[in-house]
C-alpha positions as protocol buffer text, in pm:
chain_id: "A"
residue {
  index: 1
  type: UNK
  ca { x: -12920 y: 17675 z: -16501 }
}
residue {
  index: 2
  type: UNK
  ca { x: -13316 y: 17470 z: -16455 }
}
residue {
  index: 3
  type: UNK
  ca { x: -13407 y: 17836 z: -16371 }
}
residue {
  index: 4
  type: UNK
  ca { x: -13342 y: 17999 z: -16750 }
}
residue {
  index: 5
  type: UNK
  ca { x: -13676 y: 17987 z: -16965 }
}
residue {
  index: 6
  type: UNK
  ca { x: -13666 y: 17804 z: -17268 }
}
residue {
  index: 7
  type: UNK
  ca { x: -13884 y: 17946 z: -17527 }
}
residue {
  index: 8
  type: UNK
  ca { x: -14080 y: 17782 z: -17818 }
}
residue {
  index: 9
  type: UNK
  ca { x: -14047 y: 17954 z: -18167 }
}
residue {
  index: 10
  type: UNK
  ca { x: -14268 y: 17755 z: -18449 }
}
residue {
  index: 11
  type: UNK
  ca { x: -14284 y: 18105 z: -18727 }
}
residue {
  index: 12
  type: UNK
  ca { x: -14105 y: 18397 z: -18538 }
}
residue {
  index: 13
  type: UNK
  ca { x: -13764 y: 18603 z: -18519 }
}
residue {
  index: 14
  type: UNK
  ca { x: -13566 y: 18424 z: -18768 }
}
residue {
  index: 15
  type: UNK
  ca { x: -13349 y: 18743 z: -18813 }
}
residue {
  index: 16
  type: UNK
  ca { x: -13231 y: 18657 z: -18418 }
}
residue {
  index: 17
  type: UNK
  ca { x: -13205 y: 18304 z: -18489 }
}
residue {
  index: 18
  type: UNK
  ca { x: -12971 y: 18341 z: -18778 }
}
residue {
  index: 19
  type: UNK
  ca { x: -12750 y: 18587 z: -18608 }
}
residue {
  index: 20
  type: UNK
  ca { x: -12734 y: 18344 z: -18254 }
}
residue {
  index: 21
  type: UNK
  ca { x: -12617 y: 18032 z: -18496 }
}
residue {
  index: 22
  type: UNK
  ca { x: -12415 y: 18273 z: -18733 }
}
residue {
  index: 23
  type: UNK
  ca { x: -12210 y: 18372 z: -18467 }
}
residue {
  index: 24
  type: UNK
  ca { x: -12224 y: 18026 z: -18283 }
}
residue {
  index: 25
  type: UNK
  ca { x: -12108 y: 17823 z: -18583 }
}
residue {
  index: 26
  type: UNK
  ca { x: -11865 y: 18086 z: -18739 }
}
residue {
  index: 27
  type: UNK
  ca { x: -11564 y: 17846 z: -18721 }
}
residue {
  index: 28
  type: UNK
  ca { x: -11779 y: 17515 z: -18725 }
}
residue {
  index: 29
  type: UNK
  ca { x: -11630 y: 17257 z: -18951 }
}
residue {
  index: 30
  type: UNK
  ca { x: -11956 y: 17173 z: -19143 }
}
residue {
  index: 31
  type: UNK
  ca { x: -11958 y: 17543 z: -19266 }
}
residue {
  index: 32
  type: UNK
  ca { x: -11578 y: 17546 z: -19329 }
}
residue {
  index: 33
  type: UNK
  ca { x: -11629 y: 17276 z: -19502 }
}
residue {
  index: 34
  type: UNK
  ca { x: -11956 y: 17298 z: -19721 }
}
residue {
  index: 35
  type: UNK
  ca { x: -11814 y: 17728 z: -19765 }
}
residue {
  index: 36
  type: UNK
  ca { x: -11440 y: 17628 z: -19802 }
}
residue {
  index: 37
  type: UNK
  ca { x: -11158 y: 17870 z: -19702 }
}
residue {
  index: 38
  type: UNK
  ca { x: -11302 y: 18224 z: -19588 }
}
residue {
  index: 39
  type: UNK
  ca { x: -11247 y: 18485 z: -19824 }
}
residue {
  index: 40
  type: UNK
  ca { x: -11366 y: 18841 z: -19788 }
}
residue {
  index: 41
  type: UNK
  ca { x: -11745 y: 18789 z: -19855 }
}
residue {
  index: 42
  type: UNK
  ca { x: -11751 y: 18488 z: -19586 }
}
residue {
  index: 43
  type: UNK
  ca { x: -11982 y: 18659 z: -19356 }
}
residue {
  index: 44
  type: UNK
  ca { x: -12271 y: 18698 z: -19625 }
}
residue {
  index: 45
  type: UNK
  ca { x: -12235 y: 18338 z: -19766 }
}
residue {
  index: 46
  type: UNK
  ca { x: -12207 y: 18193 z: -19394 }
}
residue {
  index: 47
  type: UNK
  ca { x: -12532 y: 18373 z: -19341 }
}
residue {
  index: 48
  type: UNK
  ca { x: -12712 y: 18264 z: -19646 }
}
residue {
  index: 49
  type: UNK
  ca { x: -12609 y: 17898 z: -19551 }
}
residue {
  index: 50
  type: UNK
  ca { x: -12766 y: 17967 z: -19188 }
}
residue {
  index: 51
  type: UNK
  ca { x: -13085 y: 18110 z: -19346 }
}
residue {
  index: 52
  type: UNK
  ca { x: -13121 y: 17824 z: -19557 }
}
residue {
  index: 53
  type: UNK
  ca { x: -13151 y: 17569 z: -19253 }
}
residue {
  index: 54
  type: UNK
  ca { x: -13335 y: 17823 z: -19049 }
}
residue {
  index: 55
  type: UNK
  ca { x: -13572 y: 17862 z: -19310 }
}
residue {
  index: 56
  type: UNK
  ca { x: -13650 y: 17483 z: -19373 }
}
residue {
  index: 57
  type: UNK
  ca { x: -13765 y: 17490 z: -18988 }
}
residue {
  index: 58
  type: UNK
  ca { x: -13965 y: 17791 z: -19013 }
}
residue {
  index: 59
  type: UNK
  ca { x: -14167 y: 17755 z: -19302 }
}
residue {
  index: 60
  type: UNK
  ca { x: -14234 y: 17364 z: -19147 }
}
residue {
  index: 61
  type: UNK
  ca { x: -14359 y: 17536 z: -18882 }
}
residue {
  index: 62
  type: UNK
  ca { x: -14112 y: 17283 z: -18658 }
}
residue {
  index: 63
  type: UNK
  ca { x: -14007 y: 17393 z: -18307 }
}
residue {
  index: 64
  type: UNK
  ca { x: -13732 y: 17643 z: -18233 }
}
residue {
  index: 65
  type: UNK
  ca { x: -13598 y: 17630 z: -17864 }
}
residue {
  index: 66
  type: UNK
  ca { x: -13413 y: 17941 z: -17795 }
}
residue {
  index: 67
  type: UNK
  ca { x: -13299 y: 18158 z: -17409 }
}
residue {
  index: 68
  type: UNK
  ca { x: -13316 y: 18519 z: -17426 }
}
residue {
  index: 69
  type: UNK
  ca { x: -13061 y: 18777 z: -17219 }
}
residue {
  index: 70
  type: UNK
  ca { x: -13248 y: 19098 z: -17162 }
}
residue {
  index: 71
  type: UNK
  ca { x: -13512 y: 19049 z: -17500 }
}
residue {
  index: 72
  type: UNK
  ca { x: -13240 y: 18922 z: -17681 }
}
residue {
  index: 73
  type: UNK
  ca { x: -13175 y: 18556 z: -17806 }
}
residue {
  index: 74
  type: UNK
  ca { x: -12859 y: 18436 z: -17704 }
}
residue {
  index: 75
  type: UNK
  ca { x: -12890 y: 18044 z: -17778 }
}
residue {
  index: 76
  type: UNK
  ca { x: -13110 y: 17810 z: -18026 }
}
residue {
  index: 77
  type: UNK
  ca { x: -13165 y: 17486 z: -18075 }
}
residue {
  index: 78
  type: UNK
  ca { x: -13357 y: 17384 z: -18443 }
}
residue {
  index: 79
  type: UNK
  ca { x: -13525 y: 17046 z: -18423 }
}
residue {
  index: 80
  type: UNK
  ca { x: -13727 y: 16803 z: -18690 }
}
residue {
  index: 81
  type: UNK
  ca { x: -14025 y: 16631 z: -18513 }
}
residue {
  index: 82
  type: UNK
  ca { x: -14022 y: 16269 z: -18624 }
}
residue {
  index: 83
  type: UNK
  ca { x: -14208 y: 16120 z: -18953 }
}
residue {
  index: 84
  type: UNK
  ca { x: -14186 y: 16225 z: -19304 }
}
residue {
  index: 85
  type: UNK
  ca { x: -14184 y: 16603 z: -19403 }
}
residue {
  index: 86
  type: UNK
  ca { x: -14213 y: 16731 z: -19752 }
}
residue {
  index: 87
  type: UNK
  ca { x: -14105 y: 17071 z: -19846 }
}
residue {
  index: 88
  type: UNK
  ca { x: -14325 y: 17335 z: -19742 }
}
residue {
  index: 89
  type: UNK
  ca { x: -14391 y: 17559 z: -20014 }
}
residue {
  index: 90
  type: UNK
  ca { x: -14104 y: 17835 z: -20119 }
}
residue {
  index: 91
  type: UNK
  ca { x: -13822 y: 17613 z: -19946 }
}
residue {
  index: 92
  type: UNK
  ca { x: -13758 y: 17476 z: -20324 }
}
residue {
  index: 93
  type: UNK
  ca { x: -13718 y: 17785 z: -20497 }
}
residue {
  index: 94
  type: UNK
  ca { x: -13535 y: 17935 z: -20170 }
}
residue {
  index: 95
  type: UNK
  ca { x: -13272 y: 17612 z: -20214 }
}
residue {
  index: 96
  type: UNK
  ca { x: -13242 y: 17660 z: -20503 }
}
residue {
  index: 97
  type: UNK
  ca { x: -13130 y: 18012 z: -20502 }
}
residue {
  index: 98
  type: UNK
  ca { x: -12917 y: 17957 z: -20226 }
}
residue {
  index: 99
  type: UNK
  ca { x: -12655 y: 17691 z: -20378 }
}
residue {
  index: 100
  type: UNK
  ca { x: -12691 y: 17897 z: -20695 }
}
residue {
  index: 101
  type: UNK
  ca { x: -12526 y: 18181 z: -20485 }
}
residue {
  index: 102
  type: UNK
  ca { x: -12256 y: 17926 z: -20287 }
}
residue {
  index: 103
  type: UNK
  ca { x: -12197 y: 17761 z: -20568 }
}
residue {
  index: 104
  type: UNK
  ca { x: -12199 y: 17358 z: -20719 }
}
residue {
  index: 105
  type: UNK
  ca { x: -11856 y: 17274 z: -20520 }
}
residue {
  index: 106
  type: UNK
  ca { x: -12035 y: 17433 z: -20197 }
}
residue {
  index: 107
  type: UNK
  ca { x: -12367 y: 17195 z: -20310 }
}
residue {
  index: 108
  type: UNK
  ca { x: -12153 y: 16902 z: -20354 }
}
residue {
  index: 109
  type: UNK
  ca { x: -11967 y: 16881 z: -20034 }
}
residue {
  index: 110
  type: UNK
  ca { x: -12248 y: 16939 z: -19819 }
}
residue {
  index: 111
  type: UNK
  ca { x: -12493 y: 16636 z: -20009 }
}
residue {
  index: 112
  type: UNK
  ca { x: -12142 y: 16429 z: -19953 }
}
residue {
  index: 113
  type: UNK
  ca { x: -12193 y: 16520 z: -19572 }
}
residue {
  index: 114
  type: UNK
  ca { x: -12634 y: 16500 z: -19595 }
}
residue {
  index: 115
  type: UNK
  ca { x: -12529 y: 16148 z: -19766 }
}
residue {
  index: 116
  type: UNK
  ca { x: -12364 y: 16003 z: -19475 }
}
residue {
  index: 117
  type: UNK
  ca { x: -12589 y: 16158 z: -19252 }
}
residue {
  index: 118
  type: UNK
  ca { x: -12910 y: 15930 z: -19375 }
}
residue {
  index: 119
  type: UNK
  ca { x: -12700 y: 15591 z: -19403 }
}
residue {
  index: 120
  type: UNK
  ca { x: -12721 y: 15589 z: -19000 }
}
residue {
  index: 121
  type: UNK
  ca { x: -13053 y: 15459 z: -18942 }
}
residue {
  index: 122
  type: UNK
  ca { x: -13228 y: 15564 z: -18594 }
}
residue {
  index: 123
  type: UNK
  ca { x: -13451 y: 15419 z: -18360 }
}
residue {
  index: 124
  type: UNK
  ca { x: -13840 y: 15520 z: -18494 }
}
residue {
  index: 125
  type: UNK
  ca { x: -13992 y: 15743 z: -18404 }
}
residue {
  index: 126
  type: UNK
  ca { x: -13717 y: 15985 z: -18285 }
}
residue {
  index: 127
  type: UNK
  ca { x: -13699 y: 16396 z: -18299 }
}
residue {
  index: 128
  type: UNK
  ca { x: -13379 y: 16528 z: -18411 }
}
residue {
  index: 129
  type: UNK
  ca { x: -13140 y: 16810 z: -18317 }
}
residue {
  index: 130
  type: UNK
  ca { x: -13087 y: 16978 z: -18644 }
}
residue {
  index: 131
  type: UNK
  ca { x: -12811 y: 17247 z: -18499 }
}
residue {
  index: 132
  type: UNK
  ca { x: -12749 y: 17375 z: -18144 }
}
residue {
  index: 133
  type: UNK
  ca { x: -12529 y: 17701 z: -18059 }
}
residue {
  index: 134
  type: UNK
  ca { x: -12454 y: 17962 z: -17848 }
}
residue {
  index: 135
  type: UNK
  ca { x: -12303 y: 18327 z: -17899 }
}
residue {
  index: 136
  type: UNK
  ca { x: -12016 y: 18364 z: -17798 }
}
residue {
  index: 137
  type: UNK
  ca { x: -12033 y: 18605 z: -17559 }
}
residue {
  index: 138
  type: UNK
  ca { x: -12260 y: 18382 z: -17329 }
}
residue {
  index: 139
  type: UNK
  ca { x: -12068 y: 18085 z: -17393 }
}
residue {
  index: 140
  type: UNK
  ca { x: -11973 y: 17812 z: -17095 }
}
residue {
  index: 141
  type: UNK
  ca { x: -12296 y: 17909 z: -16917 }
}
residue {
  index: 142
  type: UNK
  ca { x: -12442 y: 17601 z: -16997 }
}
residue {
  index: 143
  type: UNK
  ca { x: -12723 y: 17743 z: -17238 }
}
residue {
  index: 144
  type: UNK
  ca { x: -12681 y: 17469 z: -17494 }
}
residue {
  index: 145
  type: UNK
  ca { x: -12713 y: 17204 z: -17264 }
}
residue {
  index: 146
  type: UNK
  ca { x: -13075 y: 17392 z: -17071 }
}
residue {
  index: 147
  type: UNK
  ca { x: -13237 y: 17367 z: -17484 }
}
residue {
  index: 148
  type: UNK
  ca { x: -13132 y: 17047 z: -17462 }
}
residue {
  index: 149
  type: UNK
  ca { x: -13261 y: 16940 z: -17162 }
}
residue {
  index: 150
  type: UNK
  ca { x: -13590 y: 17082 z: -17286 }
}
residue {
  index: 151
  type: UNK
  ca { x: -13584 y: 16879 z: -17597 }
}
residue {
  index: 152
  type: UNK
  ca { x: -13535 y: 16563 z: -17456 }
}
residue {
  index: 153
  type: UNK
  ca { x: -13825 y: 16642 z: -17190 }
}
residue {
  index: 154
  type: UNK
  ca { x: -14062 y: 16669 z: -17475 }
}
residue {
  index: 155
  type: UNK
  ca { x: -13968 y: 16391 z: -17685 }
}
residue {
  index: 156
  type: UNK
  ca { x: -14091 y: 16201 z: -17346 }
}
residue {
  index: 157
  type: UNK
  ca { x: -14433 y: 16382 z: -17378 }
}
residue {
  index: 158
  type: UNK
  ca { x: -14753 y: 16217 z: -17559 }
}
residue {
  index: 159
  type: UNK
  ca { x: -14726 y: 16094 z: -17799 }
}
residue {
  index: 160
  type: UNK
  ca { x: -14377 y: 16009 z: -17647 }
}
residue {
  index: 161
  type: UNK
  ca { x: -14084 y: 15912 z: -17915 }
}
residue {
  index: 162
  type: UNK
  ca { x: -13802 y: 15653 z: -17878 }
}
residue {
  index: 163
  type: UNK
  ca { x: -13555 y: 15910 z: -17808 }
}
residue {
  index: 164
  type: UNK
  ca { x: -13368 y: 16264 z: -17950 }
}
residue {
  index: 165
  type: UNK
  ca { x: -13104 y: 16212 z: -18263 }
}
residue {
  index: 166
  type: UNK
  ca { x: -12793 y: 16485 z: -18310 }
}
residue {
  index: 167
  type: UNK
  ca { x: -12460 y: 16510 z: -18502 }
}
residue {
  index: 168
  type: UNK
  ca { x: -12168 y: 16688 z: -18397 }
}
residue {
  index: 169
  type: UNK
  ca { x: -11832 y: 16769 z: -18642 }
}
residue {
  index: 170
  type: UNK
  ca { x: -11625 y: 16894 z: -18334 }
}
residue {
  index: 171
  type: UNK
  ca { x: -11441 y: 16602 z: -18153 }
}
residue {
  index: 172
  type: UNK
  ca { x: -11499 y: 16830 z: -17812 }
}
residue {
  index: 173
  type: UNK
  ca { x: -11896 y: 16789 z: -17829 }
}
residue {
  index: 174
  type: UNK
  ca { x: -11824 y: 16411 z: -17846 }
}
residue {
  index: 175
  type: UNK
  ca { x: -11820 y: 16345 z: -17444 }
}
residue {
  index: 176
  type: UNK
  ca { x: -12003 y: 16644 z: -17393 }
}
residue {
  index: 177
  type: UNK
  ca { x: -12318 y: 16453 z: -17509 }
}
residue {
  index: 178
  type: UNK
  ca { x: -12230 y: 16126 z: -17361 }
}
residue {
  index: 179
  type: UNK
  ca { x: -12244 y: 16284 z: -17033 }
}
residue {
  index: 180
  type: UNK
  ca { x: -12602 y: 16417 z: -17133 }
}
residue {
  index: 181
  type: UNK
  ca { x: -12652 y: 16062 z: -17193 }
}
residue {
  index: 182
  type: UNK
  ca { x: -12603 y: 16026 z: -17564 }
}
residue {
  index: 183
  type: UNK
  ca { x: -12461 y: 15728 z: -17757 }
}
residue {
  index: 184
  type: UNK
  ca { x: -12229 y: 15724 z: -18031 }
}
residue {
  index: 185
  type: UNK
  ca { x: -12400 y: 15542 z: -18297 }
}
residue {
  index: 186
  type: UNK
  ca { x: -12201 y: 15609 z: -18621 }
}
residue {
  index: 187
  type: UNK
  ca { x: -11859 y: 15784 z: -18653 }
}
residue {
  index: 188
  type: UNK
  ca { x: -11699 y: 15820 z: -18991 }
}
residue {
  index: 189
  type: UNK
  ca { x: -11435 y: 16060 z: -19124 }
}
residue {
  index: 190
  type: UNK
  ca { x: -11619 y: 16206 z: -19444 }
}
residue {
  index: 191
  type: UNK
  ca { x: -11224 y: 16409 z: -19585 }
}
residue {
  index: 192
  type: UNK
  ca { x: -10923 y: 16409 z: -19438 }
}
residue {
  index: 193
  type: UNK
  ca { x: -11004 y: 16709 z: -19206 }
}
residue {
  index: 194
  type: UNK
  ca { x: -11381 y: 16626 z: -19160 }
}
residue {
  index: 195
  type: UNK
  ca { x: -11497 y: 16365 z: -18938 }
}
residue {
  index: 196
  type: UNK
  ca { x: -11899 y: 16355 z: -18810 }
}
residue {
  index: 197
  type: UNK
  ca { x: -12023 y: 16189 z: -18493 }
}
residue {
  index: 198
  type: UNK
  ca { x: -12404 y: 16085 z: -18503 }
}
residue {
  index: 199
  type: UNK
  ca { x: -12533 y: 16030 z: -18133 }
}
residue {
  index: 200
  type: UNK
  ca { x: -12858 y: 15893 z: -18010 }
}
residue {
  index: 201
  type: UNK
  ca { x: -13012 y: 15953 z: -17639 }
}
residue {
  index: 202
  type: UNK
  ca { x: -13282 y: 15687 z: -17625 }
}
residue {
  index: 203
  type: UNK
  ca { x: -13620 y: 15753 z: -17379 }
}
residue {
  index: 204
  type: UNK
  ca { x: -13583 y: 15410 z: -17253 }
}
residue {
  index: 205
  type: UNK
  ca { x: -13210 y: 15341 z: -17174 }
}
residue {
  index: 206
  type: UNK
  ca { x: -13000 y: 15064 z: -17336 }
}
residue {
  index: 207
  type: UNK
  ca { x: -13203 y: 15013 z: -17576 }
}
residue {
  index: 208
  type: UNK
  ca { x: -12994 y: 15270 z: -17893 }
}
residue {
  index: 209
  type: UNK
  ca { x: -12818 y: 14974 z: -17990 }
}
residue {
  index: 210
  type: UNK
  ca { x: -12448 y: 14928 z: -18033 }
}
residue {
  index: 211
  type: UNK
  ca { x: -12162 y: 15168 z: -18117 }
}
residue {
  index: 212
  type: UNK
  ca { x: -12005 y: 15167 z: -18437 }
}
């Protein structure tokens, strides 16, 4: 697995990038639940969604890890360096035209979600893992955890950050990243079918805190 090159994408092949975390989140619960029950035009709104957070990285110009197979991307990882970030220019519009397609319900449920999401506060400065997948047909070849291995070697470069922040919606992922040596710093059940995990791997261990 060490042996797989992890590349660096900052304003490149977004087309690939959608389709690795289109197919990689197809069943994920945050799209299930932001998109509701899938209906015959699933595929194009599940895209849209996915170029939407693609997009916000992109036009920030913030890092995109991703493995090739061959020339083609089989795995990305999407991060937000730390500090503040303001919308690059288009994103607005782009939003905008997005939930106008998905709809106010679709809008609603996922700021319910973003809304939880920001009441965890992390250790400053931190870089976060904004989604993480693999297609399918490489999947269980530990390509997920190679990105994320690379990620949490940089957040230890200069100018080195506390640590690397992620959330996860599938109970499964949950020990996954405590073996990776993540902490479970918030866990709440946002619906009745919809519970989110936010997990912190700090640079200088014992030091994320307590559970909650």
């Amino acid at each position: 697995m060490n042996d797989v090159s992890v590349l660096e994408l900052r304003a490149a092949r977004g087309d690939e990038i959608e389709d690795v975390l289109c197919d990689a989140f197809r069943s994920y619960p945050v799209m299930r639940h932001v998109l509701g029950d899938p209906g015959k035009d699933d595929d194009r709104r599940l895209r849209r969604l996915v170029h939407l957070f693609v997009a916000a990285r992109l036009l920030s110009a913030h890092p995109i890890y991703a493995i090739e197979d061959a020339g083609r991307l089989v795995a990305a990882g999407t991060t937000t360096p730390p500090g503040k970030h303001p919308r690059p220019p288009g994103f607005q519009e782009l939003r905008d035209e997005t939930w106008a397609d998905l709809g106010p319900d679709a809008l609603r449920r996922y700021e319910e979600l973003v809304a939880v999401w920001e009441r965890t506060p992390f250790p400053e400065p931190h870089l976060h893992v904004n989604m993480l997948g693999t297609r399918r047909s490489h999947a269980g070849r530990g390509l997920g955890r190679r990105i994320l291995e690379t990620i949490q070697e940089i957040s230890r470069r200069p100018p080195a950050v506390r640590g690397v922040s992620l959330s996860t919606e599938d109970p499964a992922n949950v020990p996954l990243y405590e073996h990776c040596g993540y902490r479970v710093i918030h866990h709440t059940r946002v619906t009745e079918s919809l519970e989110t995990w936010l997990l912190f791997r700090d640079n200088e261990p014992g030091a994320a805190g307590p559970s909650r």
